[in-house]
Backbone as CSV, one residue per row, in Angstrom:
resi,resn,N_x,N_y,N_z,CA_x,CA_y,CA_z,C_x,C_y,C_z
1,UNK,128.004,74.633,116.184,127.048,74.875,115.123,126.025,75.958,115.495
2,UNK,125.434,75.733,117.019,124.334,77.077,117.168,125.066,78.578,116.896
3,UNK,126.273,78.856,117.123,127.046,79.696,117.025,127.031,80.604,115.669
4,UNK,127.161,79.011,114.611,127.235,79.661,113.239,126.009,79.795,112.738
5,UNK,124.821,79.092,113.123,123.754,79.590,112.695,123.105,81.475,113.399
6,UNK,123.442,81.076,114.583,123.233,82.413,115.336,123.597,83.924,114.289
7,UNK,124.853,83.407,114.049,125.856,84.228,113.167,125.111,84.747,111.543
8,UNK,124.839,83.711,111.150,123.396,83.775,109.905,122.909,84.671,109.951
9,UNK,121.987,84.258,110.837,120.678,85.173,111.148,120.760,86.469,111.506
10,UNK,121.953,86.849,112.026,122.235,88.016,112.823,123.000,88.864,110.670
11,UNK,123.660,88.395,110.371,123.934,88.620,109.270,123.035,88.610,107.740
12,UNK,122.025,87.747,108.001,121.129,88.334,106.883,120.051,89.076,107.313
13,UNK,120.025,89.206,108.556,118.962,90.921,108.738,119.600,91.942,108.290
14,UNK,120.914,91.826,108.494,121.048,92.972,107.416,120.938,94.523,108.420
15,UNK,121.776,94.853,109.451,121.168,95.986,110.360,121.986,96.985,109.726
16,UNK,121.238,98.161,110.010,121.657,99.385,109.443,123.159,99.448,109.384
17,UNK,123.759,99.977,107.876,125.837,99.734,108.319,125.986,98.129,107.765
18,UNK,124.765,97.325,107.864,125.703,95.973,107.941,126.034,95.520,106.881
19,UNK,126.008,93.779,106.536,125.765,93.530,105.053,125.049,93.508,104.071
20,UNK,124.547,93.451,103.235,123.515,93.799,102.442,123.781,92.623,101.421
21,UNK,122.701,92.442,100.735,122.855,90.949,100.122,121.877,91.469,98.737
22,UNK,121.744,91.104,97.647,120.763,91.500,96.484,120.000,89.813,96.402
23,UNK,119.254,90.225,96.398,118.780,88.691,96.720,117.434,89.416,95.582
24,UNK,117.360,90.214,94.400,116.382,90.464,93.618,115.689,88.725,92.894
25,UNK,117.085,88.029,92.524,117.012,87.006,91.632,115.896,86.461,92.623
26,UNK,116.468,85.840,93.996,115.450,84.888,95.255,114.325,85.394,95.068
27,UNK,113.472,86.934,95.563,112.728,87.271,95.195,111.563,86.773,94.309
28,UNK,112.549,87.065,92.657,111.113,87.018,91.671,110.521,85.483,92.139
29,UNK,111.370,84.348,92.547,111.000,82.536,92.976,110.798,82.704,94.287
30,UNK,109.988,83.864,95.048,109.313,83.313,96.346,107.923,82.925,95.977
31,UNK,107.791,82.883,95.282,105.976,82.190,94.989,106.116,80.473,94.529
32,UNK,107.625,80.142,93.989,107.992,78.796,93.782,108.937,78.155,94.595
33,UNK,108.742,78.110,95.447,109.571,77.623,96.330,111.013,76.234,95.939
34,UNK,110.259,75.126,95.639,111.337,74.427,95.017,112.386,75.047,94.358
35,UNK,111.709,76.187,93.343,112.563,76.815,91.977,113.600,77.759,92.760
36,UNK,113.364,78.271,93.745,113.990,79.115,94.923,115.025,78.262,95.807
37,UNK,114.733,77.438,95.721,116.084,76.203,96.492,117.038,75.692,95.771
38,UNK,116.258,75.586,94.396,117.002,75.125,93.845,117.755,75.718,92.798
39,UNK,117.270,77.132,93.149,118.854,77.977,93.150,119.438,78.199,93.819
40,UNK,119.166,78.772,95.365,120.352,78.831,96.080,121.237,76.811,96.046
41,UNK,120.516,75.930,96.116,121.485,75.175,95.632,122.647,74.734,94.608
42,UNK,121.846,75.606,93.867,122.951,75.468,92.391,124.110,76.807,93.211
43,UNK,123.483,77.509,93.126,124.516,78.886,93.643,125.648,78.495,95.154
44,UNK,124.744,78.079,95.889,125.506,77.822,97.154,126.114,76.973,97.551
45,UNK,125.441,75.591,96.910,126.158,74.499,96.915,126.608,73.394,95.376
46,UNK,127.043,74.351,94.462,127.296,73.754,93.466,126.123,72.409,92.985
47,UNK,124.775,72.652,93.166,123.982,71.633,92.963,124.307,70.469,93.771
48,UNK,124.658,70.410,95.182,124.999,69.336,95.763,124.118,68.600,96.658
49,UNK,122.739,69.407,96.807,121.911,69.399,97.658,121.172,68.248,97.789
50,UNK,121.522,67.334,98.618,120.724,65.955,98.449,118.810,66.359,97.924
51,UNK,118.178,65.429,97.910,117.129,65.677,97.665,116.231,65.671,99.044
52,UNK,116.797,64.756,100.156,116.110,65.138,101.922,116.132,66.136,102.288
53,UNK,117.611,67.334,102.215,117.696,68.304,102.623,116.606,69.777,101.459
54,UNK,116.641,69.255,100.727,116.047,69.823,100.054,114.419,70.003,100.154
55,UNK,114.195,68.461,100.218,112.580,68.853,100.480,112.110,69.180,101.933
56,UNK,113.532,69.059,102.849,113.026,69.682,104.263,112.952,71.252,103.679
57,UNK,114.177,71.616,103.415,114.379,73.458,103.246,112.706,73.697,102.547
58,UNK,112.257,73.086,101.701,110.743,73.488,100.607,110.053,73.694,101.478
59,UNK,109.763,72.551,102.505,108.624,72.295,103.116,108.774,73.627,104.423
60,UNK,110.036,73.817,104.797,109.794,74.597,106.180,109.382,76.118,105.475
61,UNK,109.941,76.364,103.603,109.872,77.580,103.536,108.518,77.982,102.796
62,UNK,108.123,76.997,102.219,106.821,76.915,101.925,105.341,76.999,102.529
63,UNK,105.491,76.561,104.298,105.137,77.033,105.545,104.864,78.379,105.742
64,UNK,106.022,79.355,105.276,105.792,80.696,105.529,104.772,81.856,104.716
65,UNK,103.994,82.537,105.078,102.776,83.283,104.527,103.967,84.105,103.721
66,UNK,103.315,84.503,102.915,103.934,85.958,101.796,102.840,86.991,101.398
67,UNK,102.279,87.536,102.500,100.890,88.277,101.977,101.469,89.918,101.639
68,UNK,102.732,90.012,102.183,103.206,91.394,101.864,104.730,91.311,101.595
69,UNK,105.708,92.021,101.461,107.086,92.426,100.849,107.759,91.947,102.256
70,UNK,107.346,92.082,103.435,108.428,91.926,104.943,107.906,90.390,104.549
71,UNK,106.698,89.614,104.956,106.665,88.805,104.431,107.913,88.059,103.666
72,UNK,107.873,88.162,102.343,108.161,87.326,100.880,109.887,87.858,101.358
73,UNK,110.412,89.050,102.081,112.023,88.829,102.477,112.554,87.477,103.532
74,UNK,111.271,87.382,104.404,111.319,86.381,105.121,111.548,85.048,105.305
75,UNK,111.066,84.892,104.104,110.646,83.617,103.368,112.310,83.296,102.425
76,UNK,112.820,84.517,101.802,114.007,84.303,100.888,114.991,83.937,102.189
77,UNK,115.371,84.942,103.041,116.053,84.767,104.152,116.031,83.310,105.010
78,UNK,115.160,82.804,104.809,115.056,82.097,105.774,115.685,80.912,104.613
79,UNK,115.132,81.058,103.310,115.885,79.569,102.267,117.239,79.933,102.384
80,UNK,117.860,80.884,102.380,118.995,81.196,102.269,119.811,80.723,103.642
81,UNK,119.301,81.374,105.060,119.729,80.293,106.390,119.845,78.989,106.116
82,UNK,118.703,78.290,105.971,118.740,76.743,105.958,119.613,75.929,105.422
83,UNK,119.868,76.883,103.900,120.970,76.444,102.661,121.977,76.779,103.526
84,UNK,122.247,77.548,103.850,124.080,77.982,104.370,124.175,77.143,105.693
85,UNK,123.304,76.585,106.034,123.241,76.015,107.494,123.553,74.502,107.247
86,UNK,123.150,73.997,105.787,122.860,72.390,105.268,124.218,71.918,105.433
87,UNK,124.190,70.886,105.654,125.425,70.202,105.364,126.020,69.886,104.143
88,UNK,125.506,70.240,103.452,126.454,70.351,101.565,126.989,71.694,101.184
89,UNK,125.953,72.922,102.424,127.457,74.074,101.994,128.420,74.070,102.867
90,UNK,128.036,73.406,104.123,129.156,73.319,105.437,130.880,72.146,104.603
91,UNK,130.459,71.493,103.941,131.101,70.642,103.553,132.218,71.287,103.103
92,UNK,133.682,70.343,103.689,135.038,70.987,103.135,135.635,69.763,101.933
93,UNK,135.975,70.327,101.402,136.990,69.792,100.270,138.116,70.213,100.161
């Protein structure tokens, strides 16, 4: 698991050449945090997102300052780790 999170993080920075992600939608809901989870939950995990994992992801991303633009990417990036990291998008069917 540290592996695939490692892998995340290294992948939503996003380094020059790398992947690039539009994350405009995350964006305009970094000032609402719930409303921001609970889209990447609908999006990432077909709305599967228990409600524990959920109010952990709020609370750790809600923690983070947004006083400028590096800021408020930080903050999307980081809901977006947690979600891809949760155990309802890890989940196989």
């Amino acid at each position: 698991m540290p592996g695939y999170v490692n892998f995340l993080q290294r992948t939503l920075r996003a380094a020059p050449g790398g992947v690039r992600f539009d994350v405009a939608g995350e964006l305009a809901l970094v000032d609402d945090v719930p409303a921001l989870v609970d889209r990447l939950s609908l999006h990432l995990t077909n709305g599967a997102m228990s409600t524990a994992t959920r109010d952990e992801i709020v609370a750790a991303v809600a923690a983070l300052p947004i006083s400028n633009d590096a800021q408020k990417l930080t903050r999307v990036r980081t809901a977006l780790l947690l979600t891809l990291a949760s155990p309802e998008f890890i989940v196989q069917k």
